[in-house]
C-alpha positions, 0 to 999 in steps of 0.5 A, spaced: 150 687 147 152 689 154 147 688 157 146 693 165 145 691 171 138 695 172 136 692 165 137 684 166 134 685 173 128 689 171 126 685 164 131 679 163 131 675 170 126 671 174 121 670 167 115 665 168 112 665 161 115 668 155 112 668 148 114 670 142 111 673 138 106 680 138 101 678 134 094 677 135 095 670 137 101 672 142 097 678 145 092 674 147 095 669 149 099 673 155 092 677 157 090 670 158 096 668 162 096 674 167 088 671 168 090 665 170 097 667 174 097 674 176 103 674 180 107 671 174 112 674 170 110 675 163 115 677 156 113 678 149 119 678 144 118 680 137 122 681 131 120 687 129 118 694 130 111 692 129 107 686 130 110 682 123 106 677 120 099 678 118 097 681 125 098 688 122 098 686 114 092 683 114 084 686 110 080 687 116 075 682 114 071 679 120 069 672 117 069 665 117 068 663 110 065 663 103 060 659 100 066 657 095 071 656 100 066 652 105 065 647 099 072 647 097 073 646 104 069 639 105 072 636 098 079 636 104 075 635 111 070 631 113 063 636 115 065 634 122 071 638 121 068 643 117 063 645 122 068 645 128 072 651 123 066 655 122 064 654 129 071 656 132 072 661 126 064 665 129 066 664 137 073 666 136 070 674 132 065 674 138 072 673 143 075 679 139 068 683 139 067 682 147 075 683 148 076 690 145 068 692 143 066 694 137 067 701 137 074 701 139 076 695 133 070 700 128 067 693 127 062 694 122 057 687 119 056 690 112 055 683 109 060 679 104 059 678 097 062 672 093 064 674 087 064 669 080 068 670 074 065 670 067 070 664 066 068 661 072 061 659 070 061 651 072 064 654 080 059 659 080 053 654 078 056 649 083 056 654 089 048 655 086 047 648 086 050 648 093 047 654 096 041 651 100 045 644 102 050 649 106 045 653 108 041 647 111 049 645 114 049 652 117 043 652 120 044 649 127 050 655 128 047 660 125 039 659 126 038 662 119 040 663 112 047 665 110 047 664 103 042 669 100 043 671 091 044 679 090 044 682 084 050 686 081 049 693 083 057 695 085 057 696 078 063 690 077 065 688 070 067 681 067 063 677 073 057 674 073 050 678 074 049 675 080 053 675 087 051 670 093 052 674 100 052 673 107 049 678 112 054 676 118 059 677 114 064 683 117 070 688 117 074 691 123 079 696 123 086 692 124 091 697 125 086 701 131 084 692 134 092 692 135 093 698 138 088 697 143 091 690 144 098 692 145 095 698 151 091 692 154 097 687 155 102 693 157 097 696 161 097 688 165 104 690 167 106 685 160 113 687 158 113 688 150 121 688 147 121 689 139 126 688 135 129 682 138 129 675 134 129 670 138 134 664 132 134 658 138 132 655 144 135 649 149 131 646 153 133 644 160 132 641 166 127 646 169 127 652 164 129 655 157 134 657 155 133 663 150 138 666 144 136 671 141 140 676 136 141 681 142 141 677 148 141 669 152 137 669 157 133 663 160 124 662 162 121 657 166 116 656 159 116 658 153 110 659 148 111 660 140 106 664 137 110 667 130 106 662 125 108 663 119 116 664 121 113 658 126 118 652 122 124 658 123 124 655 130 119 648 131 118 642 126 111 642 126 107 642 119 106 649 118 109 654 112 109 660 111 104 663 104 105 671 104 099 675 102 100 681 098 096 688 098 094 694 096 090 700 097 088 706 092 088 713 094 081 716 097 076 716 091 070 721 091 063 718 092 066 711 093 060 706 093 062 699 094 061 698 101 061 691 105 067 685 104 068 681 097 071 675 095 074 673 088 076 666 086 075 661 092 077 667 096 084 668 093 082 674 092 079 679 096 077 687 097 073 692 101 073 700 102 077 702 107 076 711 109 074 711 102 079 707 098 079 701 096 084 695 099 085 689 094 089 683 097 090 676 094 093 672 088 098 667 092 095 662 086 099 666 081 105 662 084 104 658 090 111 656 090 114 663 089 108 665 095 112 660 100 116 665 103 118 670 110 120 675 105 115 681 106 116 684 099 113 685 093 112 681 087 110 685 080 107 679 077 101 679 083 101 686 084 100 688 076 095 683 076 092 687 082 092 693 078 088 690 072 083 687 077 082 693 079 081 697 072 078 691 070 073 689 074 072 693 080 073 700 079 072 699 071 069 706 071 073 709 077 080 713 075 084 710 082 091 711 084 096 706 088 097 709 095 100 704 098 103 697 098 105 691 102 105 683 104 104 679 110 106 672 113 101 667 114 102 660 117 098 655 112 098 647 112 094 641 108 089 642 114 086 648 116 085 647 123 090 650 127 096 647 131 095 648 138 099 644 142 105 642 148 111 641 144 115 637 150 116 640 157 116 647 158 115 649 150 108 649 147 106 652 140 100 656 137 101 657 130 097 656 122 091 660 123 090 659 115 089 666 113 084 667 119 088 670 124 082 676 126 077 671 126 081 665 131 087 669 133 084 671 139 080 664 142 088 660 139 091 666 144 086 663 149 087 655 148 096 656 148 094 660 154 090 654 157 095 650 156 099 651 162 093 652 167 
């Protein structure tokens, strides 16, 4: 591309931070470097016509975990860690409320249920089992009881009688969230390019230089927030794991109201303007799941349908609106890797499929960094 005059001297010259990405994670990240250097020059590169990854993929699930999943979590990572996840997963949700606010992300805490198959009875009488030692490891955090018992009156087939729910558990609006942070950055005066990939970079003595499927230019520092495609440019322990998702068409007196999980949070549903968005089933096939393709697979989509037919909307005839897939960065860790990665390049990628509840408080960290 033959760049102008006007065009390398306005976007392309005199570049203290650029970050590639405009996830939550990039955005937050330059809104706090324009905090902490306001006279900086920032850019944000991102491969595609919208956020890609996860930021604008994702269920809109403003949690911090199941019950089954916590324990889950604790056969991995010592209770330390755990609790710091957890901990980080609660402050970083309050950073995105207190950031953006409630009203303009439609932030509505209608609690989250665990739900258990009828084939997994010994996962559901473990989780039983468990409930009060989780609680009481919670308790320091929260200040009163998560995990309560409910009965089934969503009218769900094929599951157990009785679900566990979690009154903190909330829902966001991602597409209204990454409006309102993309106004919030370029209202700061930080320049967004779409459509550009960034495929290398050499460090130099003093600066970046950048290579780009449009362009070469150079930086004084670079910040990589693209998670799931981080290992497209870094060697850090993270992969790509892409979630697939579909979302019915609006049904009439729909009543499933709150955030739901199935199968270790493998699985998870909510209503959304009255329809019903179903994600999951990387677990069909994780090695298949390990990819940046954003496409769809019918394996996993047509067990989401019968999940659909079911269990959840067993009685409710449904159609299939739309469908789509996001990238999320995971590792044998869940703790997100936020680091320097030598002079003038730092990282923050792997959010483990959390990225609405730590994306923003990870933003902030890389951010941090440099100060």
């Amino acid at each position: 591309m033959n760049l102008s005059y006007w065009e390398i001297k306005s976007w392309l010259s005199n570049i203290n931070y650029t970050i590639v990405g405009s996830g939550i994670v990039g955005l937050n990240c330059a809104l706090q470097l324009k905090r902490q250097f306001p006279e900086a020059k920032i850019l944000i590169l991102e491969r595609g016509m919208l956020p890609q990854g996860a930021s604008t993929k994702n269920a809109g699930f403003a949690c911090f975990g199941s019950l089954s999943e916590i324990l889950d979590d604790l056969q991995s990572h010592s209770e330390t860690d755990v609790l710091e996840l957890i901990q980080k997963r609660i402050d970083g949700l309050h950073l995105l409320r207190q950031n953006l606010s409630d009203q303009v992300i439609d932030y509505q805490q209608l609690g989250g249920y665990e739900l258990f198959d009828t084939n997994s009875q010994d996962l559901f009488e473990t989780c039983l089992s468990q409930r009060e030692t989780i609680n009481e490891l919670l308790f320091p955090i929260l200040k009163e009881a998560v995990f309560t018992v409910k009965s089934n009156n969503f009218g769900f087939q094929r599951i157990q009688n009785q679900l566990i729910y979690n009154p903190f558990e909330g829902q966001i609006d991602t597409g209204m969230m990454m409006e309102a942070l993309l106004l919030k950055v370029q209202s700061a005066g930080i320049k967004i390019l779409n459509k550009v990939t960034v495929q290398a970079f050499t460090e130099l003595n003093d600066a970046v230089e950048l290579k780009t499927n449009a362009f070469e230019f150079k930086t004084d520092k670079l910040l990589i927030a693209t998670n799931g495609f981080a290992s497209q440019l870094i060697n850090e322990a993270v992969k790509p794991a892409r979630a697939q998702v579909l979302i019915t068409k609006p049904i009439e007196n729909l009543q499933i109201k709150g955030t739901f999980h199935l199968d270790k949070g493998y699985y998870y549903f909510r209503n959304i303007n009255n329809r019903i968005l179903l994600g999951g089933g990387r677990n069909l096939d994780f090695k298949a799941e390990e990819t940046t393709e954003m496409t769809e697979t019918a394996l996993i989509q047509n067990h989401l349908e019968q999940l659909l037919k079911t269990t959840i909307l067993p009685n409710t005839p449904f159609e299939i609106d739309y469908r789509w897939s996001g990238i999320m960065g995971v590792g044998t860790k869940k703790e997100a890797i936020v680091k320097q990665l030598s002079n003038h390049v730092y990282c923050g990628v792997r959010l483990g499929g959390m990225g609405v509840a730590i994306g923003s408080i990870i933003g902030k960290e890389l951010a941090q960094l440099l100060d």
